[in-house]
N, C-alpha and C positions, 0 to 999 in steps of 0.2 A: 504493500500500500504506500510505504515512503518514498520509494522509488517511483511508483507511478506521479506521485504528487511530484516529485521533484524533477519526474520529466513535462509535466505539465508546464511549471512554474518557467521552465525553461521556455519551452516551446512559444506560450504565450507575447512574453516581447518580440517573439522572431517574426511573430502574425504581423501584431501590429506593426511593426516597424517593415515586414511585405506590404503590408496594406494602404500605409504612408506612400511607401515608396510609388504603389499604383496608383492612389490619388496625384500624386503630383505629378502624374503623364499625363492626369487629366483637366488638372484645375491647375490653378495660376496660386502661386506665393504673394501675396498682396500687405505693402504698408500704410497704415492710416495714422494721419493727425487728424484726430477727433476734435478742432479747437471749439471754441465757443464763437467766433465769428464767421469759420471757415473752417469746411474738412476739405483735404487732398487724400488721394489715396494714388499712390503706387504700385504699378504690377510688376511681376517679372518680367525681365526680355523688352520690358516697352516704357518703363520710365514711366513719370507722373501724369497720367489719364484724367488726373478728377481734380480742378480746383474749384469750388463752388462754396458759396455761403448757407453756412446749417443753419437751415431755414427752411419749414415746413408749413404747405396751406393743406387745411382739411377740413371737412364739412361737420359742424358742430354736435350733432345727433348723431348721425352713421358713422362717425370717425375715418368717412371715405379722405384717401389722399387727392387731393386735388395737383397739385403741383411742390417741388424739392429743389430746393438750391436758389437758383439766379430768379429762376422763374417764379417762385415763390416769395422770395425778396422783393419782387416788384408789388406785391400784392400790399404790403407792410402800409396799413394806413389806409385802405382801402378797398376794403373789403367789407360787402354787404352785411346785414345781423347775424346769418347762417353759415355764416365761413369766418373761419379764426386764423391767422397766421402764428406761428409760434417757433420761437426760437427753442429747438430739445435741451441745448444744452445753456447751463448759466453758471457763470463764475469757475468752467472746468469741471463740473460734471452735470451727471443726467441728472435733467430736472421734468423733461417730460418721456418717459421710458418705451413708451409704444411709439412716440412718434421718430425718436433716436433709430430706433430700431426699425422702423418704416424707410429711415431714410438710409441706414447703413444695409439693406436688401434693395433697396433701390440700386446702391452705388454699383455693391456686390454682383447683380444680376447685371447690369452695364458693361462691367469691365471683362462678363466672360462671353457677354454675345459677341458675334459675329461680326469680323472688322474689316477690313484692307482683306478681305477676300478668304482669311483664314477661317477654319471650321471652330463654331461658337465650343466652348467647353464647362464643362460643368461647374455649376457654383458652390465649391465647398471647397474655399481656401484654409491654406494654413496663415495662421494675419497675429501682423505685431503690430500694436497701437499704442500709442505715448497718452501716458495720463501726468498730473501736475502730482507733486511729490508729497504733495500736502496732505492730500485724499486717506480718506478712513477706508473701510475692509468693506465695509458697505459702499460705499460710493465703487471703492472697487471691482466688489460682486455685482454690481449695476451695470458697470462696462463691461466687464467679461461676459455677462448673460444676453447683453443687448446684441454681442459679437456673435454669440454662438446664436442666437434666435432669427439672425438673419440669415444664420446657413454655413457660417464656418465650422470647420473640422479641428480646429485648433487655437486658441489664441493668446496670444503673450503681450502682459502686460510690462509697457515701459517707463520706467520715472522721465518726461519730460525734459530735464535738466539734461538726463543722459544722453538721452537720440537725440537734443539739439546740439550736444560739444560732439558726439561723433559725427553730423552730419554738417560741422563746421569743420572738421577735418583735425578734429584736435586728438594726439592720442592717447587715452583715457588710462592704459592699460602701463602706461610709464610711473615711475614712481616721481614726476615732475606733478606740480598741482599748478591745474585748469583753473581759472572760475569764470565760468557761463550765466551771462541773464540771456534771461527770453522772458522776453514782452508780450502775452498773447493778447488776446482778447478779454478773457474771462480773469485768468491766474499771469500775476509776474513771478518768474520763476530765478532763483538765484544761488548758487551751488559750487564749492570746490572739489572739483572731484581730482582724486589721486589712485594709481594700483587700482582702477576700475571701479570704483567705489565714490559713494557722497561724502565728503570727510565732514561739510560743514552746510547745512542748505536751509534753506526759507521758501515758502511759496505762501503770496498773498494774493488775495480777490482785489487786487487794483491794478486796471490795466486798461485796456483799450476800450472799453465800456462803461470805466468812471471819467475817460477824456470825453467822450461822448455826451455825457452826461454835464459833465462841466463846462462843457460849447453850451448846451440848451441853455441850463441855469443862469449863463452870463449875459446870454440871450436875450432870457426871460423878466434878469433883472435891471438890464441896461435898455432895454428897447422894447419892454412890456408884451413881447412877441413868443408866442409858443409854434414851434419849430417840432418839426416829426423826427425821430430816431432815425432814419436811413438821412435826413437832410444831415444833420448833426453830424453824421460820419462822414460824408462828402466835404462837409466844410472841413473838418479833422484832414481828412489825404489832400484836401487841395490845399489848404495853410496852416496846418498845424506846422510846426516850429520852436525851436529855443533858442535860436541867434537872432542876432540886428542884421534878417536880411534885408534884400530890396523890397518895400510894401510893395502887396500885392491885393489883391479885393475879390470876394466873391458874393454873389448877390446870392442873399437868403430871402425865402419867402413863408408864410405862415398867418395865424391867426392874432388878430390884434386881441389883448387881454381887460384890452378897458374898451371897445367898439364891440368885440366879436366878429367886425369885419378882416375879408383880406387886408396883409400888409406886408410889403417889400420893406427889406433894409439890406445895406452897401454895411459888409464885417471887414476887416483890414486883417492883416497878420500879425498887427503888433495886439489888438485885443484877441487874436483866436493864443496867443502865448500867454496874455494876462491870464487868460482862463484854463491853460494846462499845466503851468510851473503847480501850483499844489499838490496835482494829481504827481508829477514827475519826482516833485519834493520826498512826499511819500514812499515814493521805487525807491530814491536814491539812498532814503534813509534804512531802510532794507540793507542797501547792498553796503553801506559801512557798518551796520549791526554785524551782518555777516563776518567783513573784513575781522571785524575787531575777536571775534571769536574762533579767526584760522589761527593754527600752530605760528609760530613765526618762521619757520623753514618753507613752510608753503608762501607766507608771504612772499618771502623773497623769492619764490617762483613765479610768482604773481607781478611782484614790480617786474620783472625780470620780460614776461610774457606778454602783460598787461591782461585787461580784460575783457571777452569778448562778448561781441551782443547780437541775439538773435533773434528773431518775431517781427511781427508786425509793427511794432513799437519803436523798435530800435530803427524804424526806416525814417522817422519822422527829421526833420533837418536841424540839426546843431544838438540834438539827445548826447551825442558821444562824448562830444567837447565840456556838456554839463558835466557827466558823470567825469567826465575828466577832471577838471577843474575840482569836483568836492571830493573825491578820493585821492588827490593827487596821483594818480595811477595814468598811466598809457591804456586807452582805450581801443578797439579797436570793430565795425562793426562788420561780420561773418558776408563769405558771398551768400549772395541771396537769403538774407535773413527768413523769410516767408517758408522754405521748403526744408529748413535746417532739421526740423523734427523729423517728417515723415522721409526725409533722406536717410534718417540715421537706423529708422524704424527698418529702411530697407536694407542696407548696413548689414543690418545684425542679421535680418535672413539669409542674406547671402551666407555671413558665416555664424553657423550654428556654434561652432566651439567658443565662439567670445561669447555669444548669448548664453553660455551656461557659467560662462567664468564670471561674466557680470551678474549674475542671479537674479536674472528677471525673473518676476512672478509668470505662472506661465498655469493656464487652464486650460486642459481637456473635457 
C-alpha cells in the first residue's frame, strides 16, 4: 500500500506538469497590470495587445455589459438612469468584483481570438499580475479569484514595486539596492528592493486620482465650476506640471455652481501646479519616510544609482526635479514609465526560475 501511495504521489506532478506543458501549445502566457486607471495586458510572442482604461458600462438591473475600456470611458457622465459606468477597480484593488472580472474575460477572450491570420487559441492562460504591496490577503484573494473566474489556468501574484524595477530594467536579484516609485492611478508605490527582495517599502492610496480630484476642487473653488472626472484628467495630461514652464491654457467647460447654467473657463499651468504640489507633497513625503528607514549601505546605493520613477505619475513635467530637489538624490524617470509593471509581469514569465526565487504569491 506504501509503495503504491508513493508511486502515486510521484506520478501526480508528472501529470500536471504534462498537462501545463499541453496547455501552453494551446493558450498564450499572458501579463497584466490591473491598474486602477488603466489595465494592459501582455501576450507571449506579440508584446503589449491591450492598453485600455478599466472602465466598465453595464445595464443597472440585468448586470448586462454594455461596453469595456475606451469605449466605456466615453460613457462617464453620460449615461441615461438604466446604465451605470463604473470604474472595478479603486485605490489598487477590486472594488467592484463581477464587473473586474467581466472585464478581465473580456481582455482574456481578445487576446486569444483570431488575429493576423493565425488560428484563435484557447482561453486558459497561465497570467502574472502586479498588485500594490500594501494589499491585505483578502484584497489579495479578490484578484486571484477574479483571474481564475475569467478563465485562467494559473495565476501569480506580483508586489507592484517588483515588476515595475524589473520592467525598468533594474537588476533586482544583485545585492546593490534599487528604490522604485511608481505613480499609479489608484496606489503610489515606493520600495528598496535588494537580493530580490523588498528591504524597505510603503504603498499609499495617493496618486493619480487624488491629482484628479485636486484639479476639480481648485476648480470648484476658484471659479465656482463643477467639472466631470474624465474633464479633470484631460486637464491633469494636458498641464499638469511642477516646473516654471512656458504657460500654456486649456479650456475647461462644466456647470456653473451658483446659475446651474453652462460655463467655460481658460485654466493656465501655473494654477493646474497650485493644485497638484499637495497631492505630490504627500508622495514625496512617503518617499523620505522610506529613505530614512533604509540600512545606510543601501543608501549609499541609492545616492550612488539614484532613484527611479515609474507610472503614470512620474510622466507629468518637472515631478523628477521635485523629488530631486527634496531628497537630495539623483533622480531618474524609467523608459516608458506606463508599461514598466506589466513588462516586468512578463519578465518573470519568461523566466520561471527568478519567479520562484522572488517568491511570488502564486494560485492555482
Amino acid at each position: 500500500m506504501d509503495i503504491k501511495l508513493k508511486r502515486y504521489n510521484f506520478f501526480v506532478p508528472e501529470i500536471f506538469k504534462q498537462l501545463d506543458k499541453l496547455w501552453s501549445l494551446v493558450s498564450y502566457d499572458i501579463g497584466i497590470d490591473l491598474g486602477t486607471s488603466n489595465t494592459m495586458v501582455w501576450v507571449s510572442g506579440k508584446g503589449i495587445v491591450v492598453r485600455e482604461p478599466s472602465v466598465v458600462a453595464r445595464h443597472k438591473k440585468t448586470k448586462e455589459i454594455i461596453a469595456i475600456g475606451a469605449d466605456a470611458r466615453k460613457m462617464l457622465g453620460r449615461t441615461p438612469a438604466n446604465y451605470e459606468v463604473i470604474r472595478p477597480l479603486r485605490d489598487g484593488v477590486i472594488a467592484d468584483f463581477d464587473a473586474a472580472e467581466a472585464m478581465l474575460s473580456h481582455y482574456i477572450k481578445k487576446v486569444h481570438s483570431a488575429s493576423s491570420g493565425s488560428a484563435p487559441k484557447i482561453p486558459k492562460p497561465r497570467v502574472a499580475i502586479g498588485i500594490p504591496s500594501g494589499v491585505t490577503e483578502v484584497e489579495r484573494r479578490a484578484v486571484s479569484d477574479a483571474v481564475l473566474g475569467s478563465g485562467a489556468r494559473e495565476v501569480n501574484l506580483i508586489e507592484e514595486p517588483m515588476a515595475a524595477a524589473i520592467g525598468a530594467g533594474l537588476e533586482v536579484e544583485n545585492a546593490t539596492g534599487h528604490f522604485i516609485v511608481d505613480i499609479g492611478g489608484g496606489t503610489s508605490e515606493m520600495a528598496v528592493i535588494s537580493l530580490g527582495g523588498i528591504v524597505v517599502g510603503r504603498s499609499i492610496r495617493t496618486a493619480g486620482d487624488e491629482m484628479n480630484e485636486a484639479i476639480s476642487n481648485f476648480v470648484k473653488l476658484k471659479y465656482s465650476l463643477l467639472m466631470g472626472e474624465v474633464t479633470a484628467e484631460d486637464v491633469k495630461i494636458s498641464l499638469g506640471n511642477f516646473s516654471q514652464m512656458k504657460e500654456k491654457f486649456h479650456i475647461v467647460r462644466g456647470r456653473d455652481l451658483e446659475t446651474g447654467l453652462p460655463k467655460s473657463i481658460k485654466i493656465s499651468t501655473s494654477e493646474v501646479r497650485e493644485a497638484l504640489v499637495p497631492v505630490a507633497q504627500q508622495i514625496i513625503g512617503n518617499i523620505t519616510a522610506t529613505l530614512e528607514e533604509t540600512p545606510p549601505e543601501l543608501v549609499s546605493d541609492i545616492m550612488e544609482k539614484g532613484i527611479i520613477m515609474a507610472g503614470g505619475g512620474s510622466m507629468l513635467s518637472g515631478i523628477d526635479k521635485l523629488v530631486s530637489e527634496k531628497t537630495k538624490m539623483p533622480v531618474y524617470i524609467s523608459n516608458d514609465p506606463l508599461t514598466c509593471v506589466v513588462r516586468g509581469c512578463a519578465y518573470l514569465l519568461e523566466h520561471p526560475t527568478l519567479m520562484s526565487k522572488l517568491k511570488v504569491t502564486k494560485g492555482l
